[in-house]
MIGUTI-718790 format. One record per residue (C-alpha): residue in three letters; x, y, z. Coordinates in steps of 0.25 Angstrom, whole numbers, m for minus. Example, Ala and Ser with C-alpha at 12.3 -4.5 7.8 and 13.67 -1.06 7.14 Angstrom:
BEGIN
{'Ala'; {49; m18; 31}}
{'Ser'; {55; m4; 29}}
//
This chain:
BEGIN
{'Unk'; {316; 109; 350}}
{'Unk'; {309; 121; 344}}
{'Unk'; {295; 124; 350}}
{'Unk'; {284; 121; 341}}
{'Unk'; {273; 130; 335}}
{'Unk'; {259; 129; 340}}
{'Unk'; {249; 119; 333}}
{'Unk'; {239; 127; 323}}
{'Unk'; {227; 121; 323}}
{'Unk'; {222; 106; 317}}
{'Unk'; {216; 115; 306}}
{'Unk'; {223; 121; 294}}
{'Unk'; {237; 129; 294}}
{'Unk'; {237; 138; 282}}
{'Unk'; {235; 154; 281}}
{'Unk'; {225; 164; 278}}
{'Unk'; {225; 171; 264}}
{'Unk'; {231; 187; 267}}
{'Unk'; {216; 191; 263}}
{'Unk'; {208; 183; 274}}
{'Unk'; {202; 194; 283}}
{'Unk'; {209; 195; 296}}
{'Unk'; {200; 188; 310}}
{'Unk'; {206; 193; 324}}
{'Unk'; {201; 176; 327}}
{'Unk'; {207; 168; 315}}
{'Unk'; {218; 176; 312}}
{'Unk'; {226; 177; 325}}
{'Unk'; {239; 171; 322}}
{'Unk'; {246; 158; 326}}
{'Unk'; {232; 153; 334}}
{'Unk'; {226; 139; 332}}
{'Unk'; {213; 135; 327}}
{'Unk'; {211; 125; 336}}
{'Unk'; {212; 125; 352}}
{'Unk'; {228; 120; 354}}
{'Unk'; {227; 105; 360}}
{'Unk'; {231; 103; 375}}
{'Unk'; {242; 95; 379}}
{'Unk'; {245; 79; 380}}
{'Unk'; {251; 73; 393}}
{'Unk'; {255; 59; 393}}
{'Unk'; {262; 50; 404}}
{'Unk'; {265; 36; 405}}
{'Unk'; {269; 25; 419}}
{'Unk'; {275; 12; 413}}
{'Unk'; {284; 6; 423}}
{'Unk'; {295; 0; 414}}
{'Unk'; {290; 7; 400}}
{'Unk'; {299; 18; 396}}
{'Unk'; {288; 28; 395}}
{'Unk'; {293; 39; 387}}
{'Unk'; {291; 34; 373}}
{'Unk'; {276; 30; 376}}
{'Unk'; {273; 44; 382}}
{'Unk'; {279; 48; 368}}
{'Unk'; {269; 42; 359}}
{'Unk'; {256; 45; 370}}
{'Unk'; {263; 60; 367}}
{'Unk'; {261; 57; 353}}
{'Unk'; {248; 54; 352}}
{'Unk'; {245; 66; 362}}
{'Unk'; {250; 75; 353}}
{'Unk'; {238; 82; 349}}
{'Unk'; {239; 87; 360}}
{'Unk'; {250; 96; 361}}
{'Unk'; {262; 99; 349}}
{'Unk'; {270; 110; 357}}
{'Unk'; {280; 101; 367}}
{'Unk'; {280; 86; 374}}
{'Unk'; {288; 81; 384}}
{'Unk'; {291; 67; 390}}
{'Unk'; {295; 66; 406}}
{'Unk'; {298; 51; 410}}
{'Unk'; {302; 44; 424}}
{'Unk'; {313; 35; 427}}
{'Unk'; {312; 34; 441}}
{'Unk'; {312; 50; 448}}
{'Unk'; {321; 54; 436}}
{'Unk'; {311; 60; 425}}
{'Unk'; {317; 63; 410}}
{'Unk'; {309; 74; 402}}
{'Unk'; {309; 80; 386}}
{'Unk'; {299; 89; 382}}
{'Unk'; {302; 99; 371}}
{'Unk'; {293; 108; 361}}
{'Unk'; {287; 100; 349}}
{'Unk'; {279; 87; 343}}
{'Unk'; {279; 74; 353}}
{'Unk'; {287; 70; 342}}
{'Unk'; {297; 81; 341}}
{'Unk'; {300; 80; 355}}
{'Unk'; {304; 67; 357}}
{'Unk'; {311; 55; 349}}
{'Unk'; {315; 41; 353}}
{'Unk'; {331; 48; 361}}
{'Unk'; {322; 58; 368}}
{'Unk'; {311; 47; 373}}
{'Unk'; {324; 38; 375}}
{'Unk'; {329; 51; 388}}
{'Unk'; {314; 49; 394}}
{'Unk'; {316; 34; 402}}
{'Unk'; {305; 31; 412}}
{'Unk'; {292; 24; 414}}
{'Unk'; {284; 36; 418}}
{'Unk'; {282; 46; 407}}
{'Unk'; {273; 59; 405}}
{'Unk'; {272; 65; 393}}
{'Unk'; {266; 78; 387}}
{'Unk'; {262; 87; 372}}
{'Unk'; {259; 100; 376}}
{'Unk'; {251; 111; 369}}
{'Unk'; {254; 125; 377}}
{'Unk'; {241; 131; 384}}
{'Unk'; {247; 136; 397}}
{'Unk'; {262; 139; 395}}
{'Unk'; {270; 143; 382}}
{'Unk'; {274; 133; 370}}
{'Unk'; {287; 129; 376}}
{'Unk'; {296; 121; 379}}
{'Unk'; {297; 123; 395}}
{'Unk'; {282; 122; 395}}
{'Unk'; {284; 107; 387}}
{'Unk'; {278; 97; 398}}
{'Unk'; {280; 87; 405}}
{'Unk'; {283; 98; 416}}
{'Unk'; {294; 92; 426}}
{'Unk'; {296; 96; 441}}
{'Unk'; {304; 90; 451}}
{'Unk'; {297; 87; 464}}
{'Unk'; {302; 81; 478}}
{'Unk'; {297; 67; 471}}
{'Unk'; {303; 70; 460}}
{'Unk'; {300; 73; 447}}
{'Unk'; {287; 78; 441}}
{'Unk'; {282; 79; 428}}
{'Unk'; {268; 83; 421}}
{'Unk'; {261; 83; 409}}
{'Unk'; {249; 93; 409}}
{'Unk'; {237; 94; 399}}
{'Unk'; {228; 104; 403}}
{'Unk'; {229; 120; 408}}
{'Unk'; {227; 126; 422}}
{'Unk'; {220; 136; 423}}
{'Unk'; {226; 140; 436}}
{'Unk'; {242; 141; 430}}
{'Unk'; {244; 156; 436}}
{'Unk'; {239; 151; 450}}
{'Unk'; {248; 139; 451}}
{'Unk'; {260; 146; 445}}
{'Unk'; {259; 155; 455}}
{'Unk'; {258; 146; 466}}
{'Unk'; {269; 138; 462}}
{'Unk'; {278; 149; 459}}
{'Unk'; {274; 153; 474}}
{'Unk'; {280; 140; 478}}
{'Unk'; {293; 143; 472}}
{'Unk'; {290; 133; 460}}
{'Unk'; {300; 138; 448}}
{'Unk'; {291; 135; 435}}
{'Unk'; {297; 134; 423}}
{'Unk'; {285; 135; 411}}
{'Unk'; {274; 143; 409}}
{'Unk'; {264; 129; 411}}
{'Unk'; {252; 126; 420}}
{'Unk'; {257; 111; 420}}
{'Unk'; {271; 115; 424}}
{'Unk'; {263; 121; 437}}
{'Unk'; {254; 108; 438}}
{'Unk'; {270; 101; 439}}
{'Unk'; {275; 111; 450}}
{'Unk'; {261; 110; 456}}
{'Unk'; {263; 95; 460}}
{'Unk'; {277; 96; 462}}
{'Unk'; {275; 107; 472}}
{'Unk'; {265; 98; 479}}
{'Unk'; {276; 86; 477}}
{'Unk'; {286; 94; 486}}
{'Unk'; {278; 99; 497}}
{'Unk'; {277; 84; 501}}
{'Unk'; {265; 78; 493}}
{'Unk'; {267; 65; 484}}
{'Unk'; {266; 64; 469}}
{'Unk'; {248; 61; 469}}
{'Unk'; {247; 74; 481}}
{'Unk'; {257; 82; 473}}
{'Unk'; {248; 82; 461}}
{'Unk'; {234; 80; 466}}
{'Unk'; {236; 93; 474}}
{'Unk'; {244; 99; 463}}
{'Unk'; {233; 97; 454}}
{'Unk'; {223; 103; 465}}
{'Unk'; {228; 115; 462}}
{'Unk'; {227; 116; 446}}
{'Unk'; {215; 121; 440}}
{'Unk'; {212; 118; 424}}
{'Unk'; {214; 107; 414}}
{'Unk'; {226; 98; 418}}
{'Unk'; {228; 84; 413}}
{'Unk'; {240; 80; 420}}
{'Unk'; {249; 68; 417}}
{'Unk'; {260; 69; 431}}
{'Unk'; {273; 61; 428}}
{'Unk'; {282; 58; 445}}
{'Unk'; {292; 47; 447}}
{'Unk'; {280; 37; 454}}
{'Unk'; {271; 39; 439}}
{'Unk'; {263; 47; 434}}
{'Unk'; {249; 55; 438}}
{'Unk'; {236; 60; 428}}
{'Unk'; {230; 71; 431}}
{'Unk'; {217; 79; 427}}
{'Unk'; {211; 90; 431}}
{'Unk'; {196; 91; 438}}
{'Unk'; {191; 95; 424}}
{'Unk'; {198; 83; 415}}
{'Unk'; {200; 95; 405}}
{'Unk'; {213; 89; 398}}
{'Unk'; {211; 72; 397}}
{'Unk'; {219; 62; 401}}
{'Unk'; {217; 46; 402}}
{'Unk'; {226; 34; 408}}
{'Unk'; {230; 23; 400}}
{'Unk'; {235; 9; 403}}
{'Unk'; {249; 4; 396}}
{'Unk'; {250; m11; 393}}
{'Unk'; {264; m16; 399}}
{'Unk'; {273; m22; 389}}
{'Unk'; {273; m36; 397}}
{'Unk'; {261; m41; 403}}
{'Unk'; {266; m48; 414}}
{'Unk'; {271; m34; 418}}
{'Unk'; {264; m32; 431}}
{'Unk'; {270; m19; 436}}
{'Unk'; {261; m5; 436}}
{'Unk'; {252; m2; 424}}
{'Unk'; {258; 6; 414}}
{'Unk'; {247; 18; 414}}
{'Unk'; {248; 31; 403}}
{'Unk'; {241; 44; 404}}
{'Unk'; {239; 52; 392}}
{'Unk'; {230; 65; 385}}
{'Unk'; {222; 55; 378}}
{'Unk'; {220; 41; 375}}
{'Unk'; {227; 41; 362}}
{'Unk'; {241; 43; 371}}
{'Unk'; {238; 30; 376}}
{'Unk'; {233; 22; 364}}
{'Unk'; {247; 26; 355}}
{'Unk'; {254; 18; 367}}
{'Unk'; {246; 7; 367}}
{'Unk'; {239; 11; 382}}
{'Unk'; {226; 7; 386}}
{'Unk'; {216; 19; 390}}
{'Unk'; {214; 17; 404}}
{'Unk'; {205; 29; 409}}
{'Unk'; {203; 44; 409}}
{'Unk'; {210; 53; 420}}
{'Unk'; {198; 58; 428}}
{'Unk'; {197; 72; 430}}
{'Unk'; {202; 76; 443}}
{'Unk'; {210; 63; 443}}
{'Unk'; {226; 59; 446}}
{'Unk'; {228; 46; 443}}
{'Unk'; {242; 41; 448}}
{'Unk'; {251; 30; 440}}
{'Unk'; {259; 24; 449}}
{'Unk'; {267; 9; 452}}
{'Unk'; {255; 8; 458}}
{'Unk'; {246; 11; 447}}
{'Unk'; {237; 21; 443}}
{'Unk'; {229; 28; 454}}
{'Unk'; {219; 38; 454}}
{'Unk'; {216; 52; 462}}
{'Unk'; {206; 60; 460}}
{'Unk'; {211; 73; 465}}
{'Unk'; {199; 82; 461}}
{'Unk'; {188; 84; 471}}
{'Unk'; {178; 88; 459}}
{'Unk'; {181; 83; 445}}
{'Unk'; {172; 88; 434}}
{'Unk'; {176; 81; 419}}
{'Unk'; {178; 93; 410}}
{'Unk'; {184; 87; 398}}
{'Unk'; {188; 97; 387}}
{'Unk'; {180; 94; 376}}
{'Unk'; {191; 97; 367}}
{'Unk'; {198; 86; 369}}
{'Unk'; {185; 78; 363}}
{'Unk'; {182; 87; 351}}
{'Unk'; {199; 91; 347}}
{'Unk'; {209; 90; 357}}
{'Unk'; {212; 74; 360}}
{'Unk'; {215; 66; 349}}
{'Unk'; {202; 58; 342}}
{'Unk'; {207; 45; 345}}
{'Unk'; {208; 47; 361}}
{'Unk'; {198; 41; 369}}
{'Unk'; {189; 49; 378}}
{'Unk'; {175; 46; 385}}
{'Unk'; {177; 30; 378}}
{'Unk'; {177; 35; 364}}
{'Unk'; {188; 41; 354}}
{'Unk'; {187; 56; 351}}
{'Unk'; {185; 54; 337}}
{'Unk'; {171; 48; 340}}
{'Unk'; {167; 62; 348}}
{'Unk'; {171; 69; 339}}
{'Unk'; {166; 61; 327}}
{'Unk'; {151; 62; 335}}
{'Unk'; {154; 76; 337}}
{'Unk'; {154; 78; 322}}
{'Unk'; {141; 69; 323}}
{'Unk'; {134; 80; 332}}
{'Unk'; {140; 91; 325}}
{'Unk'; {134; 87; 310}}
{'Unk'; {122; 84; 318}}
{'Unk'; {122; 99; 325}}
{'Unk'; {126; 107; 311}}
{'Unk'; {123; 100; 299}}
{'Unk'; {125; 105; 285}}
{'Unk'; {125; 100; 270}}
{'Unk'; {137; 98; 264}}
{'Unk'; {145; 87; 257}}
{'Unk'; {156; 83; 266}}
{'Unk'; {163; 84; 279}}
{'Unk'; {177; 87; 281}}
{'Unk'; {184; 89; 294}}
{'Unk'; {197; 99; 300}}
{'Unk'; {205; 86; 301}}
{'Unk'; {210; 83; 309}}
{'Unk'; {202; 85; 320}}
{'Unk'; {189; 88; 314}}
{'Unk'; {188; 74; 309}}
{'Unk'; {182; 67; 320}}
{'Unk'; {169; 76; 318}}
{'Unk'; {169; 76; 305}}
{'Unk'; {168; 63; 302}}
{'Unk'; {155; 64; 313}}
{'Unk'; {150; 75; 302}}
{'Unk'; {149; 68; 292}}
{'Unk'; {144; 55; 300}}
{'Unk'; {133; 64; 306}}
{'Unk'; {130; 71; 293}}
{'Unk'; {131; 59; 283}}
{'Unk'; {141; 71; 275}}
{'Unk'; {153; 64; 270}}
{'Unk'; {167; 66; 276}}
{'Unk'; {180; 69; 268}}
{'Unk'; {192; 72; 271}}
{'Unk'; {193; 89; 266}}
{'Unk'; {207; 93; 273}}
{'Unk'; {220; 86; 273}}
{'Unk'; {228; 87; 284}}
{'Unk'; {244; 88; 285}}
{'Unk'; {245; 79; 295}}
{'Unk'; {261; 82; 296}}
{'Unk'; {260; 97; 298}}
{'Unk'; {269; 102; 309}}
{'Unk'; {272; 114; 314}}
{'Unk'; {280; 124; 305}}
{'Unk'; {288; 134; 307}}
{'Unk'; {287; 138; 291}}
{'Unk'; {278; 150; 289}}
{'Unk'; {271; 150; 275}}
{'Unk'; {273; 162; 268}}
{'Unk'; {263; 171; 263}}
{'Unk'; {262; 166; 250}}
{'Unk'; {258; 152; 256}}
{'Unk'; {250; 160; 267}}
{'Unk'; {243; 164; 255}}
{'Unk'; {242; 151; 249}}
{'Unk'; {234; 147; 261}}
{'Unk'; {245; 135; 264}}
{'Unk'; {238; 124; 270}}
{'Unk'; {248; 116; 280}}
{'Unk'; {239; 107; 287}}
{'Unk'; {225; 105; 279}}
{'Unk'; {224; 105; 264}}
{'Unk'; {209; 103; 257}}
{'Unk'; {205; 93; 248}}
{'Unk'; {199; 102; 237}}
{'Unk'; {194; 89; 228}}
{'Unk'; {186; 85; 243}}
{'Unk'; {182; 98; 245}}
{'Unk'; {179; 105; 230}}
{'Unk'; {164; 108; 231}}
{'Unk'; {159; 102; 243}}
{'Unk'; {152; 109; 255}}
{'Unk'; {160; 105; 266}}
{'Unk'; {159; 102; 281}}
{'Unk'; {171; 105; 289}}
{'Unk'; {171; 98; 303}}
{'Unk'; {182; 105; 313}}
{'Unk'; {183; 102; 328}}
{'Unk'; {183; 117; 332}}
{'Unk'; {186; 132; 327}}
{'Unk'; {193; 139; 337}}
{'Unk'; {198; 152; 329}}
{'Unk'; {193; 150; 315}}
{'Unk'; {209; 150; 306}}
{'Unk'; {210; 136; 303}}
{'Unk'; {193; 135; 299}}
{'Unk'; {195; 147; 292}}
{'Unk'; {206; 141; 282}}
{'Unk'; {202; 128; 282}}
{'Unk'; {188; 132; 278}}
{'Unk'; {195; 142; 265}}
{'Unk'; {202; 129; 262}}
{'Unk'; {190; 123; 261}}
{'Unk'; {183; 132; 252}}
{'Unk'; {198; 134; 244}}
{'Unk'; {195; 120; 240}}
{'Unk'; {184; 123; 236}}
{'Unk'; {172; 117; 245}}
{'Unk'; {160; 125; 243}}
{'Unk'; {156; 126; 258}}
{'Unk'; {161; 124; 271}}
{'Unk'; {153; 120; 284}}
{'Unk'; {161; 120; 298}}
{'Unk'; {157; 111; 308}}
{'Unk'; {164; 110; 322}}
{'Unk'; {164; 100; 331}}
{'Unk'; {163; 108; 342}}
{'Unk'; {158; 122; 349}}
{'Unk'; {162; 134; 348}}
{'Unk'; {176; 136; 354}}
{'Unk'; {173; 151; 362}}
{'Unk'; {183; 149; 374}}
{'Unk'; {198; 147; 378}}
{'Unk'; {202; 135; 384}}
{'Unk'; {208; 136; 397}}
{'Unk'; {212; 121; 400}}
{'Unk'; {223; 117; 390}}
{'Unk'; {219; 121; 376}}
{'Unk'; {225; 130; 368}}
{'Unk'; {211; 140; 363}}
{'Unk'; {214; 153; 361}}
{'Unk'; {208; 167; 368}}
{'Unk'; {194; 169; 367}}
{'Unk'; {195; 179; 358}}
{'Unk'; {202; 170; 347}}
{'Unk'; {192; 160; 347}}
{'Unk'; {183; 161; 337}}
{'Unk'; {170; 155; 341}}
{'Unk'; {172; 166; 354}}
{'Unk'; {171; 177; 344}}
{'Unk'; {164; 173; 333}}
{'Unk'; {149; 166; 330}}
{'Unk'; {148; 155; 323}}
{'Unk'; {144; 162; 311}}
{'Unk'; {156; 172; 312}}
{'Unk'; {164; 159; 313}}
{'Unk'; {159; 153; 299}}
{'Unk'; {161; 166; 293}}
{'Unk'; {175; 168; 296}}
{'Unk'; {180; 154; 294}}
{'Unk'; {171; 154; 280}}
{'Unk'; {163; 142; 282}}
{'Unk'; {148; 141; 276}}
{'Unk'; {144; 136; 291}}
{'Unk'; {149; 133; 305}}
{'Unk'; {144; 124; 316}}
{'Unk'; {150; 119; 328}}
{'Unk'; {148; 107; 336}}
{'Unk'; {137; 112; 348}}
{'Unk'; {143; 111; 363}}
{'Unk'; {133; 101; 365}}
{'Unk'; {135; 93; 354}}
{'Unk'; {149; 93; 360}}
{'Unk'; {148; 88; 372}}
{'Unk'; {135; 78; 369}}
{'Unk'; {145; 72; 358}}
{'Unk'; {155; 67; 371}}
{'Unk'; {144; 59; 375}}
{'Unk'; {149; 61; 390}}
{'Unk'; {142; 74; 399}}
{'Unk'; {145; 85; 394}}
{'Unk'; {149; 91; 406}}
{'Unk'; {162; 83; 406}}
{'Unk'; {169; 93; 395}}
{'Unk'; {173; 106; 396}}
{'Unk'; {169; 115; 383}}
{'Unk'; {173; 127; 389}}
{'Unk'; {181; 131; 375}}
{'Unk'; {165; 131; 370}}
{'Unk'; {157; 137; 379}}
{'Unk'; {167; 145; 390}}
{'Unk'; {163; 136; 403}}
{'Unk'; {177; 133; 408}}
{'Unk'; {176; 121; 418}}
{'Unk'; {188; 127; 427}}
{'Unk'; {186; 140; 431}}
{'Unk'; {195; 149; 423}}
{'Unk'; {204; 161; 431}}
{'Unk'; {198; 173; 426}}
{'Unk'; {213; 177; 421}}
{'Unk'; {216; 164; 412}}
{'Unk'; {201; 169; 408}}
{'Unk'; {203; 182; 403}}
{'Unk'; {217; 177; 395}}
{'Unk'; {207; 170; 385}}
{'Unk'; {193; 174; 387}}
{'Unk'; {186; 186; 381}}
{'Unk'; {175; 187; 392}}
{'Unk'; {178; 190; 408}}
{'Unk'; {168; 179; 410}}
{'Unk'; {168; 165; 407}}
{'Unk'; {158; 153; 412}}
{'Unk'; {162; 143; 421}}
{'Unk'; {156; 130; 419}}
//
């Protein structure tokens, strides 16, 4: 299968005129407007269910989260079965291919590359073979130690095949595994030696393990699965999943979060728990609450939609402004939005129409149509828009192309002014843990104030979302996140050359 583009942003996809002045930020070629999602791991024990085609549909809903590659490993006993290819959840597999992946135990993974190039060696799950026989992993994160671990397995004469921090998590264990420890050792000590964001989901012939980091950057929740007969009293049938909506397209029950610093252990003898981290600080990426998981997930005992539905509430408190209605960058702007107009009392309409069906193409428009400005994934509704003063609600700006244009649709259709709002800060910093941002120096808000912003995407006024508004809106403390794309305090100290590959300054504060 041929590997697959990568994703543009959730924003618009068409061109800027020949005329348009040039802008080292907005008009460096083949970059996304939004920060690329992380990755979705997935994993199922359900003695006597064949697992694969469950883990399919839990990939399916996580697939948000990753459009590059996925992959199914199943157990039958110490004999594993594995396909992972490049492409859509749906590309890669059909009902023969689930038919080659028997078993009861199953791991599953979409990936989005952030360490490790789009291909298909580095499609996940990562299998190794170990004196207990075979591994295989599922990672959602990124370490910010890959160069010290590759080296130290490589010393150990581990041949690795890919360019991945997770296929070094693998060998990690495996290497533990053969020098005499068990499966739990193996990975507890494993882990010991990793430093960054890893949500792990560890598939063995005994069951499967869920792993986060100290941190509990990347999420990662446990759900119970109802047995098919009720007098069935055999071991619990446990999933672990990205989000809680890959265990409500199957029908499991939301058990509980993975704790940070936590293993827990699904066995025959059930689910066990091993906290393998002396000092576990929660530093949730508050991404995932603003953009990254998907609305109808559950975190902290409440949907996504309604933070960031309240987060439109605090924003239209923070930075009012007269106009006639509220429209949103659907379709993650929606959620706040919706609070906007709430907050505000200005009504919400629908201003841009999506193309939900809009894959990736490898048809390039020609000029003409460049010219054209072709619009492939949002089109505006001029009889909505003709002669209104707008408020357009998006979740983020990270380099300023797809505000730019959608903002020039806006007017084309002939809105008479445009007033941004953003539901969150500033982005000014990379990301080192397992989203896609770009450099420094590509990212806008780094480079520009917030008035140069407005100026250069054309709106009449720009306001973000204040830090604190952000974090007051999680109603939890707002020490439990990490916002370090917002204010460059990286909980996990960052080695000073993985620094200088995407900062601008030598210096940058650790919280």
């Amino acid at each position: 299968m041929a590997a697959f583009s990568s994703a543009s942003s959730d924003g618009l996809e068409f061109f800027s005129h020949p005329d348009e002045e040039a802008d080292p930020v907005l008009d460096a070629p083949d970059k996304p407007d939004k920060p690329e999602e992380a990755c979705g791991v997935f994993g199922i024990y359900a003695p006597g269910v064949e697992a694969s085609k469950l883990t399919y549909f839990g990939l399916f809903a996580l697939q948000h989260r990753g459009q590059e590659s996925a992959g199914i490993a199943t157990f039958e006993g110490h004999k594993v079965h594995l396909h992972k290819d490049m492409g859509l959840v749906t590309q890669v597999f059909d009902e023969d291919v689930l038919g080659t992946l028997p078993g009861s135990i199953s791991v599953g993974h979409t990936r989005y590359s952030t360490t490790g190039s789009s291909r298909v060696v580095n499609a996940q799950p990562v299998l190794v073979k170990t004196r207990l026989g075979p591994l295989v992993l599922a990672h959602n994160g990124n370490l910010v130690n890959t160069v010290d671990l590759r080296n130290q397995l490589l010393a150990d004469n581990w041949e690795l095949a890919s360019t991945t921090d997770s296929e070094g998590i693998a060998c990690a264990i495996a290497h533990e595994v053969q020098l005499g420890k068990d499966w739990l050792e193996g990975a507890i000590t494993a882990c010991q030696m990793c430093e960054g964001a890893f949500s792990l989901v560890v598939g063995t012939p005994e069951g499967i393990m869920g792993i986060r980091d100290p941190h509990g950057i990347r999420p990662l929740v446990i759900g119970i699965l109802p047995k098919e007969d009720p007098e069935d009293d055999g071991p619990l049938h446990y999933v672990l999943s990205s989000e809680s909506c890959g265990l409500d397209i199957i029908g499991a029950e939301f058990l509980r979060d993975v704790e940070p610093g936590e293993l827990v252990w699904i066995t025959e003898k059930g689910l066990a728990s091993f906290h393998w981290s002396t000092q576990p600080e929660r530093k949730l990426c508050i991404f995932e609450m603003i953009y990254f998981a998907r609305p109808d997930s559950q975190m902290h005992g409440e949907s996504l939609y309604s933070y960031r539905t309240r987060i439109g509430h605090y924003l239209a408190k923070e930075s009012p402004v007269d106009a006639d209605i509220v429209i949103a960058v659907p379709d993650s702007g929606i959620p706040a939005a919706i609070g906007f107009s709430q907050k505000s009392g200005i009504p919400y309409v629908e201003g841009l129409i999506k193309n939900r069906y809009v894959g990736r193409t490898f048809i390039q428009p020609t000029q003409k149509m460049r010219e054209m400005g072709i619009r492939m994934k949002l089109n505006p509704l001029r009889d909505v828009l003709e002669g209104k003063r707008v408020i357009l609600v998006d979740d983020s700006i990270v380099r300023g192309t797809t505000s730019r244009k959608i903002v020039k649709a806006l007017r084309d259709a002939g809105a008479t002014e445009v007033h941004m709002r953003i539901s969150s800060p500033p982005v000014t910093h990379p990301c080192f843990y397992g989203i896609d941002t770009d450099s420094q120096d590509h990212l806008i808000a780094a480079t520009k104030s917030v008035a140069e912003i407005a100026e250069q995407i054309g709106v009449d006024s720009l306001c973000y979302l204040s830090w604190e508004g952000m974090l007051e809106a999680t109603h939890e403390s707002t020490t439990s996140f990490c916002s370090a794309c917002f204010t460059g305090k990286y909980p996990i100290e960052i080695p000073t050359p993985l620094k200088r590959s995407k900062l601008m300054l030598e210096e940058t504060a650790i919280a």
